[in-house]
C-alpha positions as CSV (number, residue, x, y, z in Angstrom):
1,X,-6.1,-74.5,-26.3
2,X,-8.0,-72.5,-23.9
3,X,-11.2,-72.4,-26.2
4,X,-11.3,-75.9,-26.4
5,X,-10.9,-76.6,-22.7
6,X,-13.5,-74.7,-21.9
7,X,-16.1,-75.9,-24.8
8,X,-15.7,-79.6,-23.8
9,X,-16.1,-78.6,-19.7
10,X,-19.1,-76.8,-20.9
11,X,-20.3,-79.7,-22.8
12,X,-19.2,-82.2,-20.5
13,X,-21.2,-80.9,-17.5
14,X,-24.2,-79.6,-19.7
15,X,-24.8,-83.5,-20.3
16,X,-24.8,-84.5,-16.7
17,X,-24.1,-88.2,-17.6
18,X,-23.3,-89.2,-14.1
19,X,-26.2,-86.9,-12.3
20,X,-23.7,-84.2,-10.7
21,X,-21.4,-86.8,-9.0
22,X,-18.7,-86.7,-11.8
23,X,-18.4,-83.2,-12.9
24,X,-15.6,-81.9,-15.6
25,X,-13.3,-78.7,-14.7
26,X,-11.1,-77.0,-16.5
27,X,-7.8,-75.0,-15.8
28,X,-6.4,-72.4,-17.9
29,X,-4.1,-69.3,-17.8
30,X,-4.6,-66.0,-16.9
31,X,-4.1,-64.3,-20.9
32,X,-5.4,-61.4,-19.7
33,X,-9.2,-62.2,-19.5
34,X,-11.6,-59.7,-17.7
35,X,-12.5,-60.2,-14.3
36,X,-16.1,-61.0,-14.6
37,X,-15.4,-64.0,-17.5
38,X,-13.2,-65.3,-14.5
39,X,-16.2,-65.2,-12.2
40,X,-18.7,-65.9,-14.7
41,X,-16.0,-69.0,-15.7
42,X,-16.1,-70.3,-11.9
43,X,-19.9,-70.6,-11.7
44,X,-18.8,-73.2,-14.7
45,X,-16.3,-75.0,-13.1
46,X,-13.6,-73.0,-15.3
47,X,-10.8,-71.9,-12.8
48,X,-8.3,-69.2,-14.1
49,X,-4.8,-68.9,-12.9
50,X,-3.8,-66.1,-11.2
51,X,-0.6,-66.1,-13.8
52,X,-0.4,-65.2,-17.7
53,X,1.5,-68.8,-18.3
54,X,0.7,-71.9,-16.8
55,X,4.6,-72.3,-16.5
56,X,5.0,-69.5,-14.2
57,X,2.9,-71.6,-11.5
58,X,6.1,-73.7,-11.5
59,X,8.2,-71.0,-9.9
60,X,6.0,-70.2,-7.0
61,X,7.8,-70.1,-3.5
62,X,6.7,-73.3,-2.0
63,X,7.9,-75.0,-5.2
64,X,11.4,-73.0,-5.3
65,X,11.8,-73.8,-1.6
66,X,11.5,-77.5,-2.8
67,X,13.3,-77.6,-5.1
68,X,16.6,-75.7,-3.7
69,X,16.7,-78.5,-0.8
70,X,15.8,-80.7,-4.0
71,X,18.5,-79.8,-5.9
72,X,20.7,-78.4,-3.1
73,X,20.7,-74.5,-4.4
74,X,21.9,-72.6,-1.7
75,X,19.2,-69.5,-0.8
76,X,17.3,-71.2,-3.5
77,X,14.4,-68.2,-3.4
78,X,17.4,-65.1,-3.6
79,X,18.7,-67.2,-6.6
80,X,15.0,-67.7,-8.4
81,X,14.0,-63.8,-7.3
82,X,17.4,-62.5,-9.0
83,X,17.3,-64.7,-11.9
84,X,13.0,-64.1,-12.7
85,X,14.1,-60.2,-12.6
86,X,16.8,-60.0,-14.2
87,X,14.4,-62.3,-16.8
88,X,11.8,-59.8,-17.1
89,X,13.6,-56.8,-17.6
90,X,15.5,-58.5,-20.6
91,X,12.3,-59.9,-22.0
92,X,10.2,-56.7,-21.2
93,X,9.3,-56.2,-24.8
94,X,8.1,-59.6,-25.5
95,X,5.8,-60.4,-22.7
96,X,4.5,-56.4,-23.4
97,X,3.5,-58.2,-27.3
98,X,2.0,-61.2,-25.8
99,X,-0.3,-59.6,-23.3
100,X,-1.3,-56.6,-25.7
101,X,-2.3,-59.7,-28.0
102,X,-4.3,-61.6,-25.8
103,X,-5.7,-58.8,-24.4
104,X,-6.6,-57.4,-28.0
105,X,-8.1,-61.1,-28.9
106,X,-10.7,-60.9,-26.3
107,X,-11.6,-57.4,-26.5
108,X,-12.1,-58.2,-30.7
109,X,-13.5,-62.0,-29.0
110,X,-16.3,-60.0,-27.1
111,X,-17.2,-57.9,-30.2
112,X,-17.9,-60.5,-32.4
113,X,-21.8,-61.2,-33.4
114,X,-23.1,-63.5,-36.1
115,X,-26.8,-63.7,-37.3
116,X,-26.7,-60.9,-39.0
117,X,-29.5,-60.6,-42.0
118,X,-27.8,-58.5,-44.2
119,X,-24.4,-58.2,-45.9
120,X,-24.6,-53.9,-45.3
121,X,-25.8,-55.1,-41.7
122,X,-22.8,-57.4,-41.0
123,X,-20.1,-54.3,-42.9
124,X,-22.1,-51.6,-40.4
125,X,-21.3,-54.1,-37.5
126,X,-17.3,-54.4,-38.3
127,X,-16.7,-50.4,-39.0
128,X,-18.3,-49.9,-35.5
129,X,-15.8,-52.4,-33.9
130,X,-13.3,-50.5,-36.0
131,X,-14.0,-47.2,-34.6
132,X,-14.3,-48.1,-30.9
133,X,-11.1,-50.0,-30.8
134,X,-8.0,-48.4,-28.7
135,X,-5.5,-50.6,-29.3
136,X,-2.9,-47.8,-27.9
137,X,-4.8,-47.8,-24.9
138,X,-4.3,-51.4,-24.3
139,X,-0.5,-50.6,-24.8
140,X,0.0,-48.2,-22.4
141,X,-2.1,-50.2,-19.9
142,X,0.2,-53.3,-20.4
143,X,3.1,-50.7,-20.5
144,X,2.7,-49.3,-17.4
145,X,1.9,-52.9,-15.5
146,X,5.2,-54.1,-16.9
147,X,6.9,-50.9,-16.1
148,X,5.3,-51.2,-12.5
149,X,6.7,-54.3,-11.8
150,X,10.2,-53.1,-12.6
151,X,10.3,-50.6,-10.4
152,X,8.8,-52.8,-7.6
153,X,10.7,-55.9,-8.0
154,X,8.1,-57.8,-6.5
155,X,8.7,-61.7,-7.0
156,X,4.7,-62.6,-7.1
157,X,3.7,-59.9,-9.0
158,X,6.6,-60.2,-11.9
159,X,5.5,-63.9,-11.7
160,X,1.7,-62.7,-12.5
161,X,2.3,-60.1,-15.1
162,X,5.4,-61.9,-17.0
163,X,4.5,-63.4,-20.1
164,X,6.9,-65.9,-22.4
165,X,6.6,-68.9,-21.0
166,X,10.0,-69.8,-23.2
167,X,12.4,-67.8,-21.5
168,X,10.7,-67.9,-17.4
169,X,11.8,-71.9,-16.9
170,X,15.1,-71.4,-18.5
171,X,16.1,-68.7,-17.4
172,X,14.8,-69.3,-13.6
173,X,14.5,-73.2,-13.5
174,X,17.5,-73.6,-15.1
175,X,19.2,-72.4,-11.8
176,X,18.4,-75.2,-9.9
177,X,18.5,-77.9,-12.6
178,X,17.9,-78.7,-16.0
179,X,14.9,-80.0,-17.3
180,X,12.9,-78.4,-14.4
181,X,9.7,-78.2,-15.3
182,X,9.3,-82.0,-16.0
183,X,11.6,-82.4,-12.5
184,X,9.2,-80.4,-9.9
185,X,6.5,-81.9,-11.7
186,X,7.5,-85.3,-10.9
187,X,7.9,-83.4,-7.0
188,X,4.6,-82.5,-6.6
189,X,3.6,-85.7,-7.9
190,X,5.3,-87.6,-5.0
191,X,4.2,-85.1,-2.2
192,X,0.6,-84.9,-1.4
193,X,1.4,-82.0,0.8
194,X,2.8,-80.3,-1.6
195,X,-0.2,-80.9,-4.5
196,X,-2.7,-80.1,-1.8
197,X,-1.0,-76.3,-1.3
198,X,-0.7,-75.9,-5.1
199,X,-4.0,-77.5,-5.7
200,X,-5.5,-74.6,-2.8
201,X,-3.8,-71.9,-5.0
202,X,-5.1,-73.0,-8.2
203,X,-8.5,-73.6,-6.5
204,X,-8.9,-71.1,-4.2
């Protein structure tokens, strides 16, 4: 889980066992954290995707070009751009769920306090979160971003913002093979060019 990669890179570099030479980082998904825990998660060697799902990295260009001359899938990027699309507008209400629940979890994760010294302190401290919590704000914000990206159609940004990592590689990676995900994994794995650019957009 994210919490736990992070906790052990945390831990792992707080030791310092190997005197900064060997130093632990960890890579996680996008889920809709703010952008100052990305930055503040960078400092920490805690790199963010720039995509809710880490399977959505899997249908970047560079890696549909590959795998249409992989798989011999003629205009492999038309077919991927057609198929993602017409992904996302059927799946629109799920991927809305799953972002207005990660995005709730770390608005409610950022509330949280402990140490408190009374019981009638710690009940004070949970009617306040109670009170200053939107959650149809966060709706209509994740809303509108979906509803965005259906009227653009723009391949990268669909692949940011969509979120059901279930239906994205079957429905898209399904075009070009089956299994695919475990196939243009095994791609990369063969073509250092190839895990170099990926490895420059994970790590920018």
């Amino acid at each position: 889980s994210h919490r736990k990669a992070i906790e052990y890179c945390k831990a792992f570099n707080e030791l310092d066992i190997f005197n900064g030479f060997n130093e632990a980082i960890a890579i996680i998904d996008l889920d809709d954290y703010s952008e100052q825990t990305i930055l503040d998660w960078k400092k920490k060697n805690i790199f963010t995707l720039p995509y809710k799902e880490i399977e959505n990295l899997l249908l970047i260009r560079p890696l549909i070009e590959k795998a249409g001359l992989q798989f011999i899938v003629k205009d492999g990027f038309e077919v991927a751009s057609e198929a993602l699309f017409d992904s996302f507008k059927r799946n629109r209400e799920i991927s809305i769920l799953r972002s207005v629940e990660g995005r709730m979890n770390n608005k409610i994760r950022k509330m949280l306090v402990d140490k408190h010294r009374k019981i009638s302190d710690l009940e004070l401290t949970f009617n306040k979160i109670i009170e200053n919590f939107d959650l149809q704000k966060i709706i209509n914000e994740v809303t509108n971003e979906h509803n965005e990206c259906i009227k653009a159609l723009n391949y990268d940004e669909v692949l940011r913002v969509y979120n059901n990592k279930n239906a994205i590689l079957y429905d898209v990676g399904n075009k070009f093979t089956l299994n695919y995900g475990d196939k243009i994994i095994a791609l990369i794995s063969n073509d250092i060019g190839l895990a170099r650019e990926i490895r420059d957009i994970i790590l920018p």
